[in-house]
C-alpha positions as CSV (number, residue, x, y, z in Angstrom):
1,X,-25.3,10.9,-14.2
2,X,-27.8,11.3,-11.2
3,X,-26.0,8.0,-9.5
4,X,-23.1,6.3,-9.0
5,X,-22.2,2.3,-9.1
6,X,-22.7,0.4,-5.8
7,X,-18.9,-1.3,-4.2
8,X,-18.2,-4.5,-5.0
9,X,-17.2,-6.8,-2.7
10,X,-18.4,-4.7,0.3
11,X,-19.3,-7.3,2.4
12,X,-16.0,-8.6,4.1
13,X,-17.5,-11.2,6.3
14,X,-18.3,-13.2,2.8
15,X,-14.3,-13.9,2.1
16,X,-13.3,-17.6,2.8
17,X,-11.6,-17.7,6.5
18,X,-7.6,-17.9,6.0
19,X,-5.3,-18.1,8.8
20,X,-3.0,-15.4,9.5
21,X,0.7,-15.0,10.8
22,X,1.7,-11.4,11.6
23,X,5.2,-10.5,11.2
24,X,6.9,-7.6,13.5
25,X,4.4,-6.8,15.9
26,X,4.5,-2.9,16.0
27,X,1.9,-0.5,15.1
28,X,0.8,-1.3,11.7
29,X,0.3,-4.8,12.6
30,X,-1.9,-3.9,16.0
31,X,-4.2,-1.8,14.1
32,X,-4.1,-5.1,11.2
33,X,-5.0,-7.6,13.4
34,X,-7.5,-5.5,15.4
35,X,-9.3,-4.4,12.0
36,X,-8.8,-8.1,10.9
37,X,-10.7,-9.2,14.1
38,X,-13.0,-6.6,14.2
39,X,-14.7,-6.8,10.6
40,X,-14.0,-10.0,8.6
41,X,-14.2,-14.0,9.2
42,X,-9.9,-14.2,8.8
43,X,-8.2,-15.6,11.5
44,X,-4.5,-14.4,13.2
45,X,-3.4,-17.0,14.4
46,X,0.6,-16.5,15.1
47,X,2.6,-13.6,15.3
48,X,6.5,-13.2,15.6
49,X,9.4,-11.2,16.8
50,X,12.6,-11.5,17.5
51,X,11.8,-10.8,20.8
52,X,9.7,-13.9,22.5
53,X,8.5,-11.6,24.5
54,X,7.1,-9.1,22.7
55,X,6.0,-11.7,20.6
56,X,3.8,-12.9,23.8
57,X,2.7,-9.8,25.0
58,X,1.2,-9.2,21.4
59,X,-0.6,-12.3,21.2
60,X,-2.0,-12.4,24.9
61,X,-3.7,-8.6,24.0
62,X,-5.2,-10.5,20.5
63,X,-5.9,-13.4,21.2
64,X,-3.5,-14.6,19.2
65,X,-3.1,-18.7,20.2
66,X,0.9,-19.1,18.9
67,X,3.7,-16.9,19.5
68,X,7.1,-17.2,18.1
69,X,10.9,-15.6,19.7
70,X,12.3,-16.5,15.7
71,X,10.4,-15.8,12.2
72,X,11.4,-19.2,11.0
73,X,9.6,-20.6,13.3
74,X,6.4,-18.6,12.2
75,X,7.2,-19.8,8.4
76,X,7.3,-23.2,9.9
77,X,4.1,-23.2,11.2
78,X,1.4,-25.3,9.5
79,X,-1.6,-23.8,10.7
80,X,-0.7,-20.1,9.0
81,X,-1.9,-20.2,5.5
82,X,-0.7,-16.8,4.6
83,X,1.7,-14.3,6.3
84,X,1.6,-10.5,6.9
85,X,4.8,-8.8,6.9
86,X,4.9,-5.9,8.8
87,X,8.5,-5.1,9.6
88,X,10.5,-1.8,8.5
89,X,10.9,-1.5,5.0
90,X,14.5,-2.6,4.9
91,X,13.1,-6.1,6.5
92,X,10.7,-6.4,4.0
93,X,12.4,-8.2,0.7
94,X,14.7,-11.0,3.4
95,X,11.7,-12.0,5.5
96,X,9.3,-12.4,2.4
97,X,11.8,-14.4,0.5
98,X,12.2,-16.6,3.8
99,X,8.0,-17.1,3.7
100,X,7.8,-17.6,0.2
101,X,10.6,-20.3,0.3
102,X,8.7,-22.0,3.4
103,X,5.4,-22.2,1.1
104,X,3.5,-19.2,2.5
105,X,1.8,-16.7,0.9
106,X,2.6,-13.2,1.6
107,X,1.0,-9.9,2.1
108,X,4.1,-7.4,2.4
109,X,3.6,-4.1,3.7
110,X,4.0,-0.8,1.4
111,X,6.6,-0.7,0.0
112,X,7.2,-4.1,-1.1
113,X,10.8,-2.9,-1.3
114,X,12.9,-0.1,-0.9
115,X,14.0,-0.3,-4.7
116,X,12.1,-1.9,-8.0
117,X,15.3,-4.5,-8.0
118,X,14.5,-5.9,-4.4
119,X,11.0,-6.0,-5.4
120,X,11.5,-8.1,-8.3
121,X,13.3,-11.0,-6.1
122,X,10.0,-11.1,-4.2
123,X,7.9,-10.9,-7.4
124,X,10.5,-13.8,-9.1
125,X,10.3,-16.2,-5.9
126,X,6.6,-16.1,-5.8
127,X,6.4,-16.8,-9.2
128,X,9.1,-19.3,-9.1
129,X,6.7,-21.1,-6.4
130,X,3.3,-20.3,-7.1
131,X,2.6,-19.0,-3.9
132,X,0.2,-15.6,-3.9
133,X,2.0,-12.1,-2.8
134,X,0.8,-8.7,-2.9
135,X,2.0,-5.2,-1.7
136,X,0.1,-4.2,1.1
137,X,-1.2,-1.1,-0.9
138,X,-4.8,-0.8,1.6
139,X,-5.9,1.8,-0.5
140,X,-6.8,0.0,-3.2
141,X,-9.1,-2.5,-1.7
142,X,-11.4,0.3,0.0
143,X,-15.2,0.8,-1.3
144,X,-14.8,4.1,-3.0
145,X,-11.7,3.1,-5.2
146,X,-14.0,0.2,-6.1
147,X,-16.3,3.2,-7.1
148,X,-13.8,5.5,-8.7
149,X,-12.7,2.4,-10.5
150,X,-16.1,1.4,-11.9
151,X,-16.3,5.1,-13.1
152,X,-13.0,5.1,-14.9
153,X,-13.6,1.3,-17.0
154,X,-17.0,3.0,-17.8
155,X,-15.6,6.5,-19.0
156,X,-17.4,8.4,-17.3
157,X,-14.6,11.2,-16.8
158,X,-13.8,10.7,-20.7
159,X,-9.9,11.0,-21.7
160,X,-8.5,11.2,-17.8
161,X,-5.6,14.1,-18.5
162,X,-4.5,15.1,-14.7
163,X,-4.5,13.2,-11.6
164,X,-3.1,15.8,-8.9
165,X,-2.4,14.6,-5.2
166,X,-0.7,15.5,-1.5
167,X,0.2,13.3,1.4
168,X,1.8,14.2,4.2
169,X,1.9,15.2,7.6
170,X,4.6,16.7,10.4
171,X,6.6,14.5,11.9
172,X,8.9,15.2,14.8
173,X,12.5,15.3,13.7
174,X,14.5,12.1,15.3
175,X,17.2,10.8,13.4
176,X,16.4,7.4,14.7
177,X,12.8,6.8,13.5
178,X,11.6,5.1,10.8
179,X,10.7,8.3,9.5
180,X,14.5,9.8,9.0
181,X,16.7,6.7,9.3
182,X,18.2,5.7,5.8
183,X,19.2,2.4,7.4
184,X,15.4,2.2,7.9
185,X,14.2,3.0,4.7
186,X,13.4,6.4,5.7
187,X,12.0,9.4,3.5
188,X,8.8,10.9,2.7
189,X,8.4,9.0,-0.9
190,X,8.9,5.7,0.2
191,X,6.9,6.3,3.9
192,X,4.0,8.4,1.8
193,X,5.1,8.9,-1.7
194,X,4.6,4.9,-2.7
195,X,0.6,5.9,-2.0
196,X,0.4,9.3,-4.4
197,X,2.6,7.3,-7.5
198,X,0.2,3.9,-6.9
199,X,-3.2,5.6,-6.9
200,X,-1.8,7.7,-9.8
201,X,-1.0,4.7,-11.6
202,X,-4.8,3.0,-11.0
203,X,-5.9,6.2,-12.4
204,X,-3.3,7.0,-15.7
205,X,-1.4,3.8,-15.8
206,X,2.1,3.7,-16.5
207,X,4.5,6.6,-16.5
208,X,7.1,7.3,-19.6
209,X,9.1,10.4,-17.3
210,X,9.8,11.1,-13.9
211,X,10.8,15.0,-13.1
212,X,11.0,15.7,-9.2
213,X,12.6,17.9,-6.7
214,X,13.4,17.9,-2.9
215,X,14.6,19.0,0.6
216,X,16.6,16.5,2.3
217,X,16.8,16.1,6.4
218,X,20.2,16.1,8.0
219,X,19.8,12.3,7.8
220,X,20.4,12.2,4.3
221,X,16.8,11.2,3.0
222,X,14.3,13.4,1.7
223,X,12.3,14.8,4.0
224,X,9.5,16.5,1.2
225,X,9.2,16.3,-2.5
226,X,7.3,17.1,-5.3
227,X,7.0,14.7,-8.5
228,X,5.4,15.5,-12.2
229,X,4.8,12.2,-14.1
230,X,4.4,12.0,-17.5
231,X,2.6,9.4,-19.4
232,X,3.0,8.2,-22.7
233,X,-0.5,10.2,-23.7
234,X,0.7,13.0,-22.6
235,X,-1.7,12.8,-19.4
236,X,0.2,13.9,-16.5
237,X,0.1,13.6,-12.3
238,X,1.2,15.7,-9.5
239,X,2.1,15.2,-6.7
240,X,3.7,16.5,-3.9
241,X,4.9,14.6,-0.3
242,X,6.2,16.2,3.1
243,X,7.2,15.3,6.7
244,X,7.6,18.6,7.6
245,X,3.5,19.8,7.6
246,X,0.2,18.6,8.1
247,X,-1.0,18.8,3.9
248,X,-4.9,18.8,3.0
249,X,-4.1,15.3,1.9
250,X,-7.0,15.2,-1.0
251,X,-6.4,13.7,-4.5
252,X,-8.7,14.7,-7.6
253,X,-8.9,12.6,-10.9
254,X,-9.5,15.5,-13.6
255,X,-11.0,14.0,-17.3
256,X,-12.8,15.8,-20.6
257,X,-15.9,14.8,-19.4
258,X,-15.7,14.9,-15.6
259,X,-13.5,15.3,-12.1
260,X,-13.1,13.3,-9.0
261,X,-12.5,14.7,-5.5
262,X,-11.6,12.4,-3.0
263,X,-11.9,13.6,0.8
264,X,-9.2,13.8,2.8
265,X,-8.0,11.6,3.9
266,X,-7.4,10.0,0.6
267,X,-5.9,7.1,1.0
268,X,-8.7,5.7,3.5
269,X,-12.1,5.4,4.2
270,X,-14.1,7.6,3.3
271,X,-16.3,9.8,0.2
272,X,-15.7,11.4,-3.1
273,X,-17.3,14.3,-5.3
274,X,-18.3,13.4,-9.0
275,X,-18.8,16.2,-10.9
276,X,-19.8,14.9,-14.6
277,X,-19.6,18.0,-17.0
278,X,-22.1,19.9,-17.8
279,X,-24.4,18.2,-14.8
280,X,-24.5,18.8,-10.9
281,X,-22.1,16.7,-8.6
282,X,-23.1,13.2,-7.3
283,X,-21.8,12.7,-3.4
284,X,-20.3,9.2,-2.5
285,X,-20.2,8.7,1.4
286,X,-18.6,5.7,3.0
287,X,-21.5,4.2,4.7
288,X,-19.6,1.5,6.3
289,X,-18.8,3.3,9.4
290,X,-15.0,2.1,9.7
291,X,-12.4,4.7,10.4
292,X,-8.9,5.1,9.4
293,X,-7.1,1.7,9.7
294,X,-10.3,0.2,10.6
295,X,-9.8,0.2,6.5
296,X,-7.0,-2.5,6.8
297,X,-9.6,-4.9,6.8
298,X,-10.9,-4.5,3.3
299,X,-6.9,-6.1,2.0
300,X,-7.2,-9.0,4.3
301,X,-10.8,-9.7,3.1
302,X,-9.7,-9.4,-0.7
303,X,-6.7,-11.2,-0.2
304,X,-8.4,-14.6,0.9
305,X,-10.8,-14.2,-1.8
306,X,-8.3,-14.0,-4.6
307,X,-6.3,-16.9,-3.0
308,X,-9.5,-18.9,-2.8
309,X,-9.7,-18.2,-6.2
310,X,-6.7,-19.9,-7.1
311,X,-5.1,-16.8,-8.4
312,X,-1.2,-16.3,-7.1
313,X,-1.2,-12.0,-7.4
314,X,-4.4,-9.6,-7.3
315,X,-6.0,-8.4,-10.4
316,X,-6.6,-5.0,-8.8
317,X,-3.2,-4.3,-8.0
318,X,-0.4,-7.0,-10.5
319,X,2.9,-7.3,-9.1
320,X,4.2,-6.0,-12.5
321,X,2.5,-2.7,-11.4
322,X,4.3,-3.0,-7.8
323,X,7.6,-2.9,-9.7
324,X,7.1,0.2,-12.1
325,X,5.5,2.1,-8.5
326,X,9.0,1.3,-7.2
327,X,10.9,2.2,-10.3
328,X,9.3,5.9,-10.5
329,X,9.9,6.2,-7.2
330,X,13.7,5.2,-7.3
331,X,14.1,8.0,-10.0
332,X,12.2,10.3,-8.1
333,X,14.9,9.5,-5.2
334,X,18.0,9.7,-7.5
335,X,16.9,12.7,-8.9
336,X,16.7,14.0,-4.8
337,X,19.6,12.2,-3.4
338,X,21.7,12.0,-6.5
339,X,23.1,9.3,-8.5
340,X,24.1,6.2,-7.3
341,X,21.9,6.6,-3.6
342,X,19.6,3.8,-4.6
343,X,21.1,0.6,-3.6
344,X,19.7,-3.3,-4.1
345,X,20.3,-6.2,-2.0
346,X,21.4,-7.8,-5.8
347,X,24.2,-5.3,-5.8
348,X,25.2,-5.9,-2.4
């Protein structure tokens, strides 16, 4: 192979226009909505806090013509077609079900949950009312997994046998961030370790056994880990997560008949090596010029075209997917944190 398919869907000022409420307006969602604004046609048109103020001061820097003290009133609003949830993970699961209920559709940021059960209340509700919802799983909806993704329903690496993976990065010990608070959903797997098991699962599908290992941080959560996943072929990933060190942060996709390396950093823009056997390696760049969250935009863009398409979950990454994600990873964390550390708002 001399060349490589051309992205689909590349193009993200050819989406229909939605209109946009952002949830939590903290980091994530200011790189969202300037992405958003930057490179597609979508629209933010409310954001809310629990804080009015903050709330204000985040729309007055955006642009951003509502503002809302109280999430309700965000749900309530019937000029939002579709809302972005961008709280900490713990908020995730109450303020989705609160959107969903009001008739929204929902984009809710990685991880959908901070267990498979809580996940599958979202999943159920949205169902139940026919609203779309997706994890905000970015990665994905980038040009060079739409590459790597045309390779793999081709065959072009043949019988895919190991996908191996890192992720992670040092992050200053407080045992009030996100990072290290357990009342905040903190940990390396569900911070970093939800991207490695996803993109695992795009490339090997679903896992029949979980075997991992861990350090925790005085906090209680674990603070790096290292997960082998077995599928039912007897393919297998590896992967490995830490807070504790800036990792190379590359993933490779390893078949009879061919490998992918993916750049660092993985999980956004950027290229990939395909080295077919037998032949020489075929370069994919990124040619879109958008760097590192800039990549947001390619979600937002995909998400309005699915809903314009009538469809209530993306084809590229099923809710049903979403829950076994979270259901490796809460082995992966009782096998860490021991038995019984992986609570659901069902049991509470």
């Amino acid at each position: 192979m001399t060349t490589l398919p051309s992205p689909r869907f590349s193009n993200q000022r050819d989406a229909p226009a939605l209109r946009w409420g952002v949830v939590g307006p903290g980091a994530i969602a200011t790189d969202f909505t300037r992405a958003v604004q930057a490179h597609t046609t979508q629209q933010v048109v409310a954001v809310s806090s629990r804080s009015a103020e903050r709330a204000g001061q985040f729309a007055a820097a955006h642009g951003i013509r509502s503002s809302y003290g109280s999430h309700a009133d965000l749900f309530a609003d019937p000029n939002v077609d579709v809302v972005y949830i961008a709280v900490p993970h713990t908020e995730h699961v109450p303020l989705a079900l609160d959107a969903i209920a009001a008739g929204k559709h929902v984009l809710v940021e990685k991880p959908m949950a901070t267990s498979a059960a809580d996940a599958q209340l979202v999943v159920n509700a949205a169902r139940a009312a026919g609203v779309f919802a997706m994890e905000a799983l970015w990665a994905k909806y980038l040009p060079k997994f739409d590459v790597v993704r045309q390779l793999l329903e081709d065959g072009a690496l043949g019988d895919v046998r190991l996908f191996s993976a890192d992720y992670g990065f040092r992050a200053p010990y407080d045992p009030t961030s996100r990072f290290f608070n357990p009342e905040l959903g903190g940990g390396a797997l569900l911070d970093l370790g939800v991207y490695l098991v996803s993109v695992a699962s795009f490339a090997l599908g679903e896992f029949s056994s979980v075997t991992a290992r861990g350090q925790l941080s005085p906090t209680g959560v674990d603070v790096q880990s290292s997960l082998i996943l077995d599928t039912p072929t007897g393919a297998q990933a590896v992967l490995s997560t830490t807070l504790l060190a800036d990792t190379p942060s590359e993933a490779n996709i390893i078949g009879t008949g061919g490998r992918i390396a993916i750049d660092r950093v993985f999980v956004g823009p950027g290229g990939f090596t395909f080295s077919p056997a037998g032949s020489g390696a075929v370069r994919f760049e990124d040619t879109s010029g958008l760097l590192w969250r800039e990549g947001l935009s390619y979600q937002a863009s995909a998400v309005a075209r699915f809903i314009a398409d009538g469809l209530t979950e993306s084809p590229l990454h099923p809710l049903d997917e979403t829950i076994a994600v979270l259901d490796t990873l809460d082995e992966a964390r009782r096998q860490i944190l021991g038995g019984g550390s992986i609570r659901s708002m069902e049991a509470q």
